[in-house]
N, C-alpha and C positions, 0 to 999 in steps of 0.2 A: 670302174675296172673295165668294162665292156668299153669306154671310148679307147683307153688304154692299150688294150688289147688288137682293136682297130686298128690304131697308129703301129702298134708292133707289125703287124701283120701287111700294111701296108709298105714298112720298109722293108721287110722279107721279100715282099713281091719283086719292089725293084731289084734285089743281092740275088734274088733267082733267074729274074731276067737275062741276069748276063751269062748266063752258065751255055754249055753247051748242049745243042740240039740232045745229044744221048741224055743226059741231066732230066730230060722230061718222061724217059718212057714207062716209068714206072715208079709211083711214090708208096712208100711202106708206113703205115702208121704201127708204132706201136703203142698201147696202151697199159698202164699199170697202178698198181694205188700202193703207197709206201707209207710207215708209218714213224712219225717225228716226235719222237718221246719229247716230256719237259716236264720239268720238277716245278711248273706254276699250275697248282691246282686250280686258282681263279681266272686263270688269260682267259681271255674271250673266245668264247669259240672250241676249249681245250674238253676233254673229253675222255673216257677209261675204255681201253680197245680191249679186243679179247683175250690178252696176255694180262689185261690187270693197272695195264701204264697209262697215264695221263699222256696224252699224245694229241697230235691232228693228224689225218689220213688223207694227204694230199691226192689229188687223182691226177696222173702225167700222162700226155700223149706226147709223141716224138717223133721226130720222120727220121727212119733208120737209116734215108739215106745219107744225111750230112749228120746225124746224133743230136742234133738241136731238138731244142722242146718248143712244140707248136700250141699246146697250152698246158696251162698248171690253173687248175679249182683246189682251192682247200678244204678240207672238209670236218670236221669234230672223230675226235679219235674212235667213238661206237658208228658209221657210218660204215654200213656193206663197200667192198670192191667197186661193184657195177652201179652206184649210183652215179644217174650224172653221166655214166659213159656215155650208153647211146645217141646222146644230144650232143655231147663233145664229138663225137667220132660223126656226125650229120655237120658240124662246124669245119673240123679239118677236112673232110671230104671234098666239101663248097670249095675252102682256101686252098687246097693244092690243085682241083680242077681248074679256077677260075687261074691259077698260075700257069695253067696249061699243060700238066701229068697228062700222058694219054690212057695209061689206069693206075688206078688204086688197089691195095690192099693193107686189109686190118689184121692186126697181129694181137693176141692178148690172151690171158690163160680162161682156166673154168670159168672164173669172175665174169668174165666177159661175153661167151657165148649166151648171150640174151635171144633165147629162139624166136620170141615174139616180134623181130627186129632181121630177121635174116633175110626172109623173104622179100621183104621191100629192099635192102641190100642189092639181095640177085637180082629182081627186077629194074636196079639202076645200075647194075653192070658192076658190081663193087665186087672183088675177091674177098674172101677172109681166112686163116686160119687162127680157130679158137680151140680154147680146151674144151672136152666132154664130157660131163662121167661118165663111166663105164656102168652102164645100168646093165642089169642083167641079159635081157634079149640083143643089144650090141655087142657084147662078149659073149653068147654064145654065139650069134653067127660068125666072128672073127675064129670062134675056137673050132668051128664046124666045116673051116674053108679046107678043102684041100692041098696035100702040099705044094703041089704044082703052081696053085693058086700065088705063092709067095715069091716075093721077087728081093735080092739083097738092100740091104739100105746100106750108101757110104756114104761115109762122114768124111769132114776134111782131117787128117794127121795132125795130133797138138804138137804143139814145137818143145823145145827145153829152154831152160835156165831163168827168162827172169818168171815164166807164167809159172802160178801156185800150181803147185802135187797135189796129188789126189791123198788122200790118209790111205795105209794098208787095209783099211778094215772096210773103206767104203770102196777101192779098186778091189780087193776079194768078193766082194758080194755081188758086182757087176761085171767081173771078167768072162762070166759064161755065157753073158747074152750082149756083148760084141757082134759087131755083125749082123745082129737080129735080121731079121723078115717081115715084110712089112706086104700088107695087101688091100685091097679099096672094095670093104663087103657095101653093100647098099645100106643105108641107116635112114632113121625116121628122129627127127631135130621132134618134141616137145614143143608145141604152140605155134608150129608151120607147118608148111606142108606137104614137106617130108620127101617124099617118092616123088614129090614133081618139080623137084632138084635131080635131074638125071647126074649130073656130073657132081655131085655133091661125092665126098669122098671120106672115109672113115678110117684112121691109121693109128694102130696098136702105139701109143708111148713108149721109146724105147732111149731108155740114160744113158749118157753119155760116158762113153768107154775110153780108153787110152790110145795112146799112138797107133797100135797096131787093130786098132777095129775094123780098118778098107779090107785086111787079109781073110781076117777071118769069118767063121758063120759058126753060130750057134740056134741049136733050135728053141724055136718060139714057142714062149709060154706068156698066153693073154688073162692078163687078171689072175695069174700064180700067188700075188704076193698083194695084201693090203695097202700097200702105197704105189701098187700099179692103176689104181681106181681111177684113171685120166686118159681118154682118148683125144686124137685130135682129129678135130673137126675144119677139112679144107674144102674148100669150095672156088672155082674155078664159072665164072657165066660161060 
């Protein structure tokens, strides 16, 4: 598979070659782990995830810019998110610099923010935005900021007709926090080191509303609701 992958990666190089100078200034990895049910209890490799289902849990990275997949690991259906990531995302990193990106950023949710791994990150110039939970002391400084401290978040406008609607019950529950407020308190990452990320940045999770979210504002509430338990973690060298 690794020579494989080599040759893939090699004619990538040359299909990026030809792109235009802009094509380099910026490469986006995103990363995710998805899970591929199958009714073969014995396949090789198949496996019971946390829903109960024989499955594999592939782990995908992808460059946002062109939507291509820059690699695919397979992995047995009980396999955590984050395994594997960090050496896959040390692999794409290599391939899209040595392609000539003049930077990178990682993209991927909680799964992904592996703190033991950020700091080497920052120190080779890598951007990331990951998920975070919202542990307690990060949600209270978010809820202790001043209002002034908040500045509006826009969203781009969803379009109509062929993109899927929202259900009424999940646009009534999100209509009030349109527009949200978003602000960048200081935070401390678990297993790095923390405060000497100045620019490291810490921003409220905030769902995704409807057409009219640029207009409006509603006030911020951090960690109100049990399935707000997700911060996101951007970092900027």
């Amino acid at each position: 598979m690794a020579e494989l992958q080599a040759a893939i990666n090699e004619s990538r190089l040359r299909v990026w070659a030809r792109q235009p100078e802009a094509f380099f200034a910026k490469a986006t990895i995103d990363f995710d782990g998805t899970y591929v049910a199958t009714d073969g209890e014995r396949r090789e490799g198949v496996d019971i995830n946390y829903k109960g289902e024989w499955s594999y849990h592939p782990l995908v990275a992808s460059l946002a810019n062109t939507r291509e997949p820059l690699e695919i690991e397979n992995r047995r259906g009980n396999r955590p998110s984050h395994e594997g990531a960090a050496e896959m995302a040390d692999r794409t990193i290599a391939l899209v610099r040595k392609a000539g990106f003049r930077s990178v950023l990682l993209r991927g949710d909680t799964a992904f923010s592996q703190s033991q791994h950020l700091d080497r990150w920052h120190e080779d110039g890598v951007e990331f935005i990951f998920g975070y939970a919202a542990n307690t002391p990060l949600v209270m400084q978010a809820a202790n900021l001043p209002n002034a401290s908040w500045t509006p978040l826009k969203r781009k406008k969803r379009g109509s007709g062929s993109e899927l609607q929202r259900s009424p019950s999940r646009e009534s529950s999100q209509s009030h926090r349109r527009g949200a407020r978003i602000q960048e308190p200081p935070a401390r990452a678990r297993r790095c080191r923390g405060d000497a990320l100045p620019t490291k940045r810490v921003l409220s999770r905030v769902p995704d509303g409807g057409p009219e979210e640029d207009d409006r504002s509603a006030t911020r509430a951090v960690g109100a609701r049990a399935r707000d338990g997700v911060l996101l973690l951007h970092h900027e060298p």
